[in-house]
C-alpha positions as CSV (number, residue, x, y, z in Angstrom):
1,X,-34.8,52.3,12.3
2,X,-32.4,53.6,15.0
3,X,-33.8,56.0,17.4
4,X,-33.9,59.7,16.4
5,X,-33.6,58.9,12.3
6,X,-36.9,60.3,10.2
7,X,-37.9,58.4,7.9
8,X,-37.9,60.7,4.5
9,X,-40.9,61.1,2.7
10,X,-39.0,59.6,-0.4
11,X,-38.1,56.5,1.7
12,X,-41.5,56.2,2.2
13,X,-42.4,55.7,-1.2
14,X,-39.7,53.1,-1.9
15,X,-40.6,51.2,1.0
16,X,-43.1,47.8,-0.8
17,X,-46.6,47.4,0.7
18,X,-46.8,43.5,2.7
19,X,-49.8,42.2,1.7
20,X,-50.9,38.9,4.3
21,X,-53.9,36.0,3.3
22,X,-53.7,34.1,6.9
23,X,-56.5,31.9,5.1
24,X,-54.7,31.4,1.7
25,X,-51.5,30.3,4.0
26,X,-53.7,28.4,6.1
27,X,-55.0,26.3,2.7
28,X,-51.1,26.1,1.7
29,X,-50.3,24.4,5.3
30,X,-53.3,22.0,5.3
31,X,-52.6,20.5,1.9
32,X,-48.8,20.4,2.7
33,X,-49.9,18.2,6.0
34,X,-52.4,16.1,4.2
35,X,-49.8,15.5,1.7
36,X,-46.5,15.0,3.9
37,X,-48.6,12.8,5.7
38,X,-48.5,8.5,4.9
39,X,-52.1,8.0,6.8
40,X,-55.1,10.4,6.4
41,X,-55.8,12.7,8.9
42,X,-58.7,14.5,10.7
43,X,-59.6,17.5,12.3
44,X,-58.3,16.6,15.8
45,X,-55.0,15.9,14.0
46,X,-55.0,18.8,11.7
47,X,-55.7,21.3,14.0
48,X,-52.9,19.8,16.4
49,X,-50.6,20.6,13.0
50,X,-51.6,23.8,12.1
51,X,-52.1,25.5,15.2
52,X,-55.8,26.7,14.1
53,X,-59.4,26.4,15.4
54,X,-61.1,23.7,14.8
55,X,-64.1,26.1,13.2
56,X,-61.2,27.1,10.7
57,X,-59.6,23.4,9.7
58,X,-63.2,21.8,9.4
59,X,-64.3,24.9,7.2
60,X,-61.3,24.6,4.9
61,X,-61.5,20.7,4.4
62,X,-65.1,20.9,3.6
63,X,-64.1,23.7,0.6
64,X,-61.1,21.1,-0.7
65,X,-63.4,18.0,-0.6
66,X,-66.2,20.5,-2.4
67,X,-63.6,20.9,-5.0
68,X,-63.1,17.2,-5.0
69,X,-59.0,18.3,-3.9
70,X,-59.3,15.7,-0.8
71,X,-61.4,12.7,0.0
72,X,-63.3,11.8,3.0
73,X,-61.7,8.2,4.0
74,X,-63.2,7.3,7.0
75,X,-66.4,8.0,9.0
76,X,-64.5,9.8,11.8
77,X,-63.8,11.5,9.4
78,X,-60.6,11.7,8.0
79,X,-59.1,12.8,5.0
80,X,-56.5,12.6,2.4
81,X,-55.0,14.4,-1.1
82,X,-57.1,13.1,-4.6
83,X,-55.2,13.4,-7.7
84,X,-56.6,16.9,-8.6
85,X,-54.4,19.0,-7.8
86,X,-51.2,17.0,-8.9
87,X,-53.1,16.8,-12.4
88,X,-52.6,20.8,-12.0
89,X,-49.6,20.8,-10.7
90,X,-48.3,18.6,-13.4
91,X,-49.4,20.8,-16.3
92,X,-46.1,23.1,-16.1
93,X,-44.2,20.4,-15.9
94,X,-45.5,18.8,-18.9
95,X,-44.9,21.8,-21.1
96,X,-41.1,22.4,-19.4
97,X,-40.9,18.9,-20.4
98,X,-42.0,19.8,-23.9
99,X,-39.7,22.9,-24.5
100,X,-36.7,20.9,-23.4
101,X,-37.6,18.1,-26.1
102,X,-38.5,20.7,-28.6
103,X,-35.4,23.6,-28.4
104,X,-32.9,21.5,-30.3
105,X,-35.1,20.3,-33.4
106,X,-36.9,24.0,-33.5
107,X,-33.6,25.9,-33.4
108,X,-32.8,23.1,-36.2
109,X,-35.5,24.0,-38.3
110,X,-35.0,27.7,-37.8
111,X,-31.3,27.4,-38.9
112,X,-32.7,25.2,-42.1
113,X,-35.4,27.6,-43.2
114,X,-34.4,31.1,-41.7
115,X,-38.0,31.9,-41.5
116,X,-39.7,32.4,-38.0
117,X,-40.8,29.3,-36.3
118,X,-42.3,28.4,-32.9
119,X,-44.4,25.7,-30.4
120,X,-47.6,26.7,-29.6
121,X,-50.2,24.9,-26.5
122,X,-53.6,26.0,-25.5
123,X,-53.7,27.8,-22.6
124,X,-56.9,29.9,-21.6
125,X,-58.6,28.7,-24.6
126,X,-56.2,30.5,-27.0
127,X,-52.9,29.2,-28.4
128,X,-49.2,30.3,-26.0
129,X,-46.2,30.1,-27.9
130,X,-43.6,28.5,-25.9
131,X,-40.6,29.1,-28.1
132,X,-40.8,31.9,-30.8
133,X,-37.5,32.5,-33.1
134,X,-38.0,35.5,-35.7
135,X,-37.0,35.1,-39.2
136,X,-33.8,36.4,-40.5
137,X,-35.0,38.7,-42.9
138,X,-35.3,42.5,-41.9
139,X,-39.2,42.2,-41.4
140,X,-39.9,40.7,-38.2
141,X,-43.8,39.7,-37.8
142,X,-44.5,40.5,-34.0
143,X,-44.7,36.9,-32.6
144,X,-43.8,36.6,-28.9
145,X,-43.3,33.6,-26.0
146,X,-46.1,33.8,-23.6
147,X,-48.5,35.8,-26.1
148,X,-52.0,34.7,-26.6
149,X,-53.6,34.2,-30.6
150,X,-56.9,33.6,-31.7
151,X,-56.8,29.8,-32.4
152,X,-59.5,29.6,-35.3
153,X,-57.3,32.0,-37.1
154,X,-53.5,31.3,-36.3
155,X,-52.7,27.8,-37.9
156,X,-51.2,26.3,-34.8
157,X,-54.2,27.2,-33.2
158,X,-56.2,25.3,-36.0
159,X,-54.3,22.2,-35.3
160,X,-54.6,22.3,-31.5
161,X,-58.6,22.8,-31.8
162,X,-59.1,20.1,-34.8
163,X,-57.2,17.5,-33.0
164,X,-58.6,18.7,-29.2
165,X,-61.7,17.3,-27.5
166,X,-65.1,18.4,-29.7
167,X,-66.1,20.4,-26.5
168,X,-63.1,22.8,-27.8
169,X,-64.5,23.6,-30.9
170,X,-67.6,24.6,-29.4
171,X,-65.8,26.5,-26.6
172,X,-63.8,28.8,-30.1
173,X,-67.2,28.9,-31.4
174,X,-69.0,30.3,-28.2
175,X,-66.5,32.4,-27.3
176,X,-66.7,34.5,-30.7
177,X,-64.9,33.9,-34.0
178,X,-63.3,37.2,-33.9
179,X,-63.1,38.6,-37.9
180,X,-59.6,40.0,-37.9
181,X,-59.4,40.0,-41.9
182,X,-61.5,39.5,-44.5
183,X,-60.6,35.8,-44.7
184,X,-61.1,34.9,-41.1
185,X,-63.4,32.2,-40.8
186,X,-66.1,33.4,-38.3
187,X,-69.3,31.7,-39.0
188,X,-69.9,28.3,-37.3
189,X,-70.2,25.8,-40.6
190,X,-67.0,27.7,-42.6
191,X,-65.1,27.1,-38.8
192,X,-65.6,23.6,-38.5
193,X,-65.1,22.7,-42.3
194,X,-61.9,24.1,-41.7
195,X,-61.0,22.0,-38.7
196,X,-62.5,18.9,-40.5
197,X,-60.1,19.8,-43.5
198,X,-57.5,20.0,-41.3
199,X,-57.6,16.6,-39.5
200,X,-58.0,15.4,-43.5
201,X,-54.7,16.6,-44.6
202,X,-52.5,16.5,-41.6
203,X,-51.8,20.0,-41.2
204,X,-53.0,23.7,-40.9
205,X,-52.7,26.6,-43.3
206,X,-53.8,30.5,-41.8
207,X,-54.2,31.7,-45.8
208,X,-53.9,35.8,-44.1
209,X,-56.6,34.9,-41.8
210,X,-55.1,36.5,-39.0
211,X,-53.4,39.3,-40.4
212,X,-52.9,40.7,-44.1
213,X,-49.7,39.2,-46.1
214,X,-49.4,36.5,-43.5
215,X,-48.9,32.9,-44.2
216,X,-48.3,30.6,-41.8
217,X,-48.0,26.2,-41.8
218,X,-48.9,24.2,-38.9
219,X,-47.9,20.8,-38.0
220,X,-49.1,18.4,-34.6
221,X,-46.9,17.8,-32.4
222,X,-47.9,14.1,-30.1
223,X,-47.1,12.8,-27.3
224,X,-46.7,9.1,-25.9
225,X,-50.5,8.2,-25.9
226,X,-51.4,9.8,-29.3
227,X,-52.7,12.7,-28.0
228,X,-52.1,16.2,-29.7
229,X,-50.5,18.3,-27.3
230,X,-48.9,21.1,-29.2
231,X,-48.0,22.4,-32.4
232,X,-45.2,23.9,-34.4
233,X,-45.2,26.4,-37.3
234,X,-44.0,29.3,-39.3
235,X,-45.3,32.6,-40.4
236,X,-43.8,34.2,-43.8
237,X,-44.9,36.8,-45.8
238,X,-47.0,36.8,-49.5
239,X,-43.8,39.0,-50.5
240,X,-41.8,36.0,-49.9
241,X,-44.2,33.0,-50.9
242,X,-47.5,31.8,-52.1
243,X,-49.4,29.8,-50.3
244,X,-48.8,26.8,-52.5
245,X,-44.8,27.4,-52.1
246,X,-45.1,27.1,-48.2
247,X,-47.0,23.5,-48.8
248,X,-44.3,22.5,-51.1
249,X,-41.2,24.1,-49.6
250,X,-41.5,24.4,-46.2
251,X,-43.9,21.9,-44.8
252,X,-41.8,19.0,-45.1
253,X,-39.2,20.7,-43.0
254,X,-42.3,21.5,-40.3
255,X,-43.5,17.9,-40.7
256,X,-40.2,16.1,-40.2
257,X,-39.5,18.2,-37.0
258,X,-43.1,17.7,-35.7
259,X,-42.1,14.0,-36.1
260,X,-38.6,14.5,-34.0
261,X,-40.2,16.3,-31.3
262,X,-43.2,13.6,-30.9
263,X,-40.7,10.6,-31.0
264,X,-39.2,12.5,-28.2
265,X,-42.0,12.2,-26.2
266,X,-42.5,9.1,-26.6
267,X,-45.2,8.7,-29.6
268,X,-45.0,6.0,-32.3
269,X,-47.0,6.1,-35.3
């Protein structure tokens, strides 16, 4: 500010707040040297890199190895990255991965059946919708990209839990089976007779489980190995169709572009 000029009280407000974590940077810079670097490295090393005490470094790399994020290599010791943190790191890409692959057949199925359609993963222990396209028909149902749902309720949800490790079921259970209508499955034995049905028939129906005059189809989406590792669907409304009509008329559609999508990653049945 030149010399003289008062700062106005307005200008004051504008100005942002600088918030500084010398540690967190400190963490950033060690793992960036640890990772940069072809040979494990110790403290000596490390602190030579970072420009901090050697209190600070040796305090940081026991945390990481705590964490199991490095690996003690030697006895001198020195250290080196693990594959934690690119098994992290490579969740993002995975699903960026995954919309790429899915757009084109999604949009395709959205243009076929002019009903809403999206691709939903786990994420925090509820289902994300990565790509959400409303219907075309003046009621829109509320359905958004990066929203959370109640997986025992939503049918994509259903899909990613019956087809996801058994410790997931038991995490849905544990965490409440939230009654959001009068058909929401939220006792333990009418939950996982649902999941087992399912994993039977290949699909997941939410009968207005998670809200009143929804239906909604799910199909599994798979990747190269097998796994399930999302799911597509669509929501319509009992104004529109029974459940019975969804079955018939739109879950081929949701089947056949589950199908493109896991080719796409690789998976053959």
């Amino acid at each position: 500010m030149p010399k003289g000029t008062v700062m106005k009280d307005n200008d004051k407000k504008k100005a942002k707040p600088t918030y500084d974590a010398p540690a967190a940077r400190m963490v950033v810079r060690l793992i960036e040297a640890l990772c940069a670097s072809n040979d494990p490295l110790g403290v000596t090393e490390l602190v030579q890199r970072l420009g901090a005490s050697a209190n600070m470094v040796f305090r940081l790399l026991q945390t990481l190895e705590q964490e199991r994020w490095i690996t003690r290599v030697t006895d001198d010791p020195k250290y080196a990255m693990t594959l934690v943190p690119f098994h992290f790191a490579a969740l993002p890409v995975a699903r960026m991965e995954l919309v790429r692959v899915a757009q084109e057949p999604l949009t395709a199925l959205w243009h076929r059946t002019g009903e809403c359609v999206y691709l939903g993963v786990m994420h925090d222990d509820k289902v994300m919708y990565l790509i959400h396209y409303e219907g075309t028909r003046n009621v829109h149902l509320g359905g958004r990209v990066g929203e959370h749902y109640w997986p025992h309720a939503a049918s994509a949800g259903k899909v990613l839990v019956a087809y996801g490790d058994p410790q997931l079921r038991e995490k849905c259970i544990a965490q409440g089976l939230k009654k959001l209508t009068d058909a929401t499955h939220t006792d333990r034995k009418s939950f996982l007779a649902d999941m087992e049905k399912v994993r039977k028939q290949g699909y997941a129906l939410d009968e207005e489980e998670y809200m009143e005059g929804g239906l909604c189809y799910a199909a599994p989406v798979y990747d190269y190995t097998g796994r399930v590792v999302a799911a597509i669907g669509t929501t319509v409304l009992t104004v529109h169709y029974r459940q019975r009509d969804i079955v018939r008329e739109l879950g081929p559609h949701v089947q056949e572009t589950a199908r493109q999508i896991s080719a796409a990653l690789g998976w053959k049945k």
